[in-house]
C-alpha positions as CSV (number, residue, x, y, z in Angstrom):
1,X,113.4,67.7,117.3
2,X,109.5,68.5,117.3
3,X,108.0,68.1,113.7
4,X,107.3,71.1,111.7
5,X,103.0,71.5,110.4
6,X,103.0,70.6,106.9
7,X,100.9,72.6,104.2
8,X,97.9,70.2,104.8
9,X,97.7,71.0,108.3
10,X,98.1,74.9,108.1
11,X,95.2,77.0,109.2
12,X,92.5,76.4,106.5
13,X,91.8,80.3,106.5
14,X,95.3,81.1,105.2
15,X,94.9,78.6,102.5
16,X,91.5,79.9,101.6
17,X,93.3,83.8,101.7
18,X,95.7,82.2,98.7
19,X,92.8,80.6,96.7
20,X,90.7,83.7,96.9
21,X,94.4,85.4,95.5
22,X,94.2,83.4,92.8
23,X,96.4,80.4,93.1
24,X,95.0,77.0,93.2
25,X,94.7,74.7,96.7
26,X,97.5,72.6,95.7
27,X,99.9,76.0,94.2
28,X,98.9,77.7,97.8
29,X,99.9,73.9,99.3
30,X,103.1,73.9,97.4
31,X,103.5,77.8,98.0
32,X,103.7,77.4,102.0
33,X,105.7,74.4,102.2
34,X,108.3,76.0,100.1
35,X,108.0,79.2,103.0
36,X,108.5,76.6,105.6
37,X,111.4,74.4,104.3
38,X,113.2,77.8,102.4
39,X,114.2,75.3,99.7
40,X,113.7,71.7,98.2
41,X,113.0,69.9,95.4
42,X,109.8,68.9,93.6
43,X,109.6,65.4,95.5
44,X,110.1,67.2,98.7
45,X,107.4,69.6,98.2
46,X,105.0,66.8,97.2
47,X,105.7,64.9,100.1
48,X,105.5,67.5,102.6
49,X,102.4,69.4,101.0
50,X,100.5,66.6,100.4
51,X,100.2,67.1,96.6
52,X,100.1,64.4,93.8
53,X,103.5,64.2,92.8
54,X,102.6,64.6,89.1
55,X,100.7,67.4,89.9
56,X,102.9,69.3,92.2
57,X,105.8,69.8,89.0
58,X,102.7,72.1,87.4
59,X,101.9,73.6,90.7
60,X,105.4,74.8,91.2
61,X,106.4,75.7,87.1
62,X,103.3,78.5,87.6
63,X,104.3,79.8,90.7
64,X,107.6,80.2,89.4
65,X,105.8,81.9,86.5
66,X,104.2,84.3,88.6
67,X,107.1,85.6,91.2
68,X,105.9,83.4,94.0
69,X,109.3,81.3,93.9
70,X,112.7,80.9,91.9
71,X,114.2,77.8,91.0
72,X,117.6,76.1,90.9
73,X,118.9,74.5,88.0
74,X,121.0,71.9,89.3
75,X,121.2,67.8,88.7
76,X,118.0,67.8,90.8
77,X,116.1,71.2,90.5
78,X,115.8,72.7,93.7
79,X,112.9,75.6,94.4
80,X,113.1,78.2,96.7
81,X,110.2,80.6,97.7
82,X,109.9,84.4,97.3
83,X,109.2,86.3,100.3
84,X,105.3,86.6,100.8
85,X,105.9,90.7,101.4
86,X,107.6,91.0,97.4
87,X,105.5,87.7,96.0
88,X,102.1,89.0,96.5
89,X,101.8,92.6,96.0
90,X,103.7,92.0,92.3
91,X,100.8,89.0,92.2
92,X,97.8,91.3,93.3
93,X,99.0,94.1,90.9
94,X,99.5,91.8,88.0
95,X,95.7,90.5,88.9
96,X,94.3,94.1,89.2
97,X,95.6,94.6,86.1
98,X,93.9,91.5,83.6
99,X,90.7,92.5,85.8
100,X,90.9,96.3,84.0
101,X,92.1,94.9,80.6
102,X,89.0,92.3,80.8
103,X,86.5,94.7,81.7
104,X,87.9,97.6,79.2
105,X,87.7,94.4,76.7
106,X,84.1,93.8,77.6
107,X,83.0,97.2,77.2
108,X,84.0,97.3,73.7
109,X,82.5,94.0,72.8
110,X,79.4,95.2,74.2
111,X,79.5,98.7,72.5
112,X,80.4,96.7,69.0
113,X,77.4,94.0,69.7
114,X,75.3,97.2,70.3
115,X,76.1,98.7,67.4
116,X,75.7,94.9,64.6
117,X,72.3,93.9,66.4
118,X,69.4,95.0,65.2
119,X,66.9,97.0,67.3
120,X,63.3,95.8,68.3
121,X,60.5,97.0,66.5
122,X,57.7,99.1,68.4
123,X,55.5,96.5,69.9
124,X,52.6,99.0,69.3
125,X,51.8,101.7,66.8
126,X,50.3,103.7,69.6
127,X,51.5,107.0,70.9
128,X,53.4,106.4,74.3
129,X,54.1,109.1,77.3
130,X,57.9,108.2,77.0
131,X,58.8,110.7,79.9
132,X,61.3,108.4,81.9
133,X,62.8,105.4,80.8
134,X,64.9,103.1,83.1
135,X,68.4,102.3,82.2
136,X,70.6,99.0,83.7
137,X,74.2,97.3,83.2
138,X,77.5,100.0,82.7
139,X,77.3,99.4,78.8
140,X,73.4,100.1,77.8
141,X,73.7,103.3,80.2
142,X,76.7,104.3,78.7
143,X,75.4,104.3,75.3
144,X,72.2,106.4,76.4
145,X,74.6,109.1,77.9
146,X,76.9,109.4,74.4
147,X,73.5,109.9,72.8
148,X,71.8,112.7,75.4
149,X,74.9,114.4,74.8
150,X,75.0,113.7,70.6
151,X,71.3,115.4,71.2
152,X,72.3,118.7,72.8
153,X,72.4,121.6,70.6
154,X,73.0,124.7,72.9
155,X,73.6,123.9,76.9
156,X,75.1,120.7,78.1
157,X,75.3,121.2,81.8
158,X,76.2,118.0,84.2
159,X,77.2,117.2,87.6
160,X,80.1,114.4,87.6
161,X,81.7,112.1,90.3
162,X,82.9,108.3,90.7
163,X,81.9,105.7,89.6
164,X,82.2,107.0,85.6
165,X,80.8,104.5,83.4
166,X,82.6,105.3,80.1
167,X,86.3,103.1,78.9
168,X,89.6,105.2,79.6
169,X,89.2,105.2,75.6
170,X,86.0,107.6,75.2
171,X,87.0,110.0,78.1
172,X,85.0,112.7,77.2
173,X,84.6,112.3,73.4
174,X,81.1,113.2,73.2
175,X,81.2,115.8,75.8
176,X,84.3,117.4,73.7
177,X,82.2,117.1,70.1
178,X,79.0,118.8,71.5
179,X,81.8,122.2,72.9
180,X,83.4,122.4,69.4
181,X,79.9,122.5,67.1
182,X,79.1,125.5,69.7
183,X,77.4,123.9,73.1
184,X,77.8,125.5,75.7
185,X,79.1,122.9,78.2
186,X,79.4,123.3,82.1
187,X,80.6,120.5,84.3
188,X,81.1,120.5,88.2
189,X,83.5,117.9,89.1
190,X,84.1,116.7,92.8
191,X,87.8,116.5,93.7
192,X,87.8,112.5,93.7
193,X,86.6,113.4,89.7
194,X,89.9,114.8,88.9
195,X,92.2,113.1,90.3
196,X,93.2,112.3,87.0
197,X,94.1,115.0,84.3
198,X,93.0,113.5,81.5
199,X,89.1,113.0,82.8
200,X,89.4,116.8,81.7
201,X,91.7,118.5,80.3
202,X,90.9,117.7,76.8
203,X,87.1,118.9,77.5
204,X,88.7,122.3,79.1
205,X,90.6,122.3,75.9
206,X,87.9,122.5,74.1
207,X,85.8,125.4,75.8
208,X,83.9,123.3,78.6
209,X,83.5,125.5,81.2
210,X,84.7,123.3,84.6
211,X,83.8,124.1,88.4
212,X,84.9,122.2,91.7
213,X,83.0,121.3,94.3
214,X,83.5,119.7,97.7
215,X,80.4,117.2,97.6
216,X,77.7,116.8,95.1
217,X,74.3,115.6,95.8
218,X,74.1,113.4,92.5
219,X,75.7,112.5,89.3
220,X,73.1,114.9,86.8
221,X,73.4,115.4,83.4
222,X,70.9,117.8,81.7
223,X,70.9,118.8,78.0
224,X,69.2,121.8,76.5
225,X,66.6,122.5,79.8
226,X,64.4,119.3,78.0
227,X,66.3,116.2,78.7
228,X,67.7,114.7,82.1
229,X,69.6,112.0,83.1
230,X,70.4,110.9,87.0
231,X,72.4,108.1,89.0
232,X,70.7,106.3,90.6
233,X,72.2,105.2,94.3
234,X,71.7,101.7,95.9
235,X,68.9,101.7,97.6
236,X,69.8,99.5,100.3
237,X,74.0,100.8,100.8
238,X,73.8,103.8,99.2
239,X,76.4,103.8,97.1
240,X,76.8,105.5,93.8
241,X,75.5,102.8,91.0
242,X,75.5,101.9,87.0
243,X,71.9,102.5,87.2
244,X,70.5,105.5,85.6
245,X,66.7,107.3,84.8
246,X,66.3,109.4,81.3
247,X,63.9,112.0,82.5
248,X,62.4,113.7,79.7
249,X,58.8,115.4,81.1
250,X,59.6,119.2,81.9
251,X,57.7,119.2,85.4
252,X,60.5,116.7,86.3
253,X,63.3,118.5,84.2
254,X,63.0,122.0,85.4
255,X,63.6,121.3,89.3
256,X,66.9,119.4,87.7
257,X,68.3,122.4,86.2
258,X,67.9,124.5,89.0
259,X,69.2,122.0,90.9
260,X,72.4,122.1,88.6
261,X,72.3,125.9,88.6
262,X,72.8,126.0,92.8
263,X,75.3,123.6,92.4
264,X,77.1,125.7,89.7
265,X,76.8,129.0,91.8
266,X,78.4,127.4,94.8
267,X,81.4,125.7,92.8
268,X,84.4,126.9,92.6
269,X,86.5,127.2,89.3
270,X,88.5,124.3,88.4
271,X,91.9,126.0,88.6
272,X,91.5,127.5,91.9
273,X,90.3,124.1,93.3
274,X,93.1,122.5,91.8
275,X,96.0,124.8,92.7
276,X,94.6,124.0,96.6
């Protein structure tokens, strides 16, 4: 009877595929011997995976703890695999979701650093022409769009599509304080925008005035005819970024809001774009 490939002599790339998942080289090892064999026991994995036998009972107690194989409790505890087709889309979803728990838990640790740390002093006393300011990173540009908006005291008008910068958490909040103390707020959404409810129901709840349209030319937020803010794209795949401009000169605002006012007349209203 020819002899089966063991683990160490599978194709490097599908190895690789399992590390890049998120298991480690001698889990991945132990992972497709157990597919080949269908079941065995912790000595026979290690022997046939070529892992350290005191290494291979950790390798197979976390794959056990993440769905990728059951085990057996007998005199000698035998371990069989999960199929690959149930094993790793249950993996990749459980990994998708720590990834959105970790970043959600970043931007609250950077929005509670923002708020304890103390602010630089003005290098200089001197008057400076402050009419555009560059913003980087999802967390300092997030924080410069909750305060445009805490500045706008009668029109609030913005142009939104992915990616949004903002946590799940602050949806809207400042956009839904400037309607109720009387601003008049109009946002034109592109449908990829709303695929979610919440991005704005609570906002149409509160007065905003909400269009649809099919494609946008950028993400725009203008406050009061003074005060801009844009999206800036990659430059090189032009892709929608985190990086932003605060335009505050009026030669540079003005073209903005017209901007935002074709877009607006062309839009549809919300609920006829949604009932489509």
């Amino acid at each position: 009877m020819p002899r089966a490939a063991s683990s160490t002599e599978l194709a490097p790339a599908a190895l690789a595929a399992l590390v890049e998942a998120g298991l480690t080289l001698n889990e991945a090892r132990s992972y497709t011997t157990l597919l080949r064999l269908g079941s065995a026991t912790a000595a026979e994995v290690a022997r046939a995976a070529g892992v350290p036998r005191p290494k291979v009972y950790e390798a197979l107690r976390l794959l056990e703890q993440r769905g990728f194989c059951t085990v057996a409790a007998d005199r000698v505890a035998s371990y069989r695999p999960v199929p690959a087709g149930v094993a790793l889309p249950g993996w990749l979803r459980h990994r998708e979701q720590e990834r959105r728990l970790a970043a959600e838990a970043d931007e609250r640790l950077a929005e509670t650093l923002l708020r304890l740390l103390p602010h630089a002093e003005e290098a200089s006393a001197a008057p400076t022409l402050d009419f555009m300011e560059a913003l980087f990173g999802r967390a300092r540009t997030s924080d410069a769009l909750e305060q445009l908006i805490g500045r706008s005291e009668r029109s609030l008008d913005m142009i939104q599509q992915p990616p949004f910068l903002q946590p799940r958490s602050r949806w809207n909040l400042a956009e839904v304080a400037a309607a109720r103390r009387g601003v008049h707020v109009r946002v034109v959404y592109t449908p990829e925008a709303i695929r979610e409810r919440s991005r704005f129901t609570a906002l149409q709840a509160a007065g905003g005035e909400l269009r649809l349209r099919e494609s946008v030319p950028m993400k725009l937020l203008v406050r009061d005819g003074v005060e801009a803010m844009i999206s800036l794209r990659d430059p090189l795949t032009g892709q929608q970024g985190v990086t932003s401009a605060v335009i505050r000169h009026p030669d540079l605002v003005g073209p903005l809001q017209l901007l935002f006012d074709r877009e607006w007349k062309d839009a549809i209203p919300l609920e006829e774009g949604a009932g489509e």
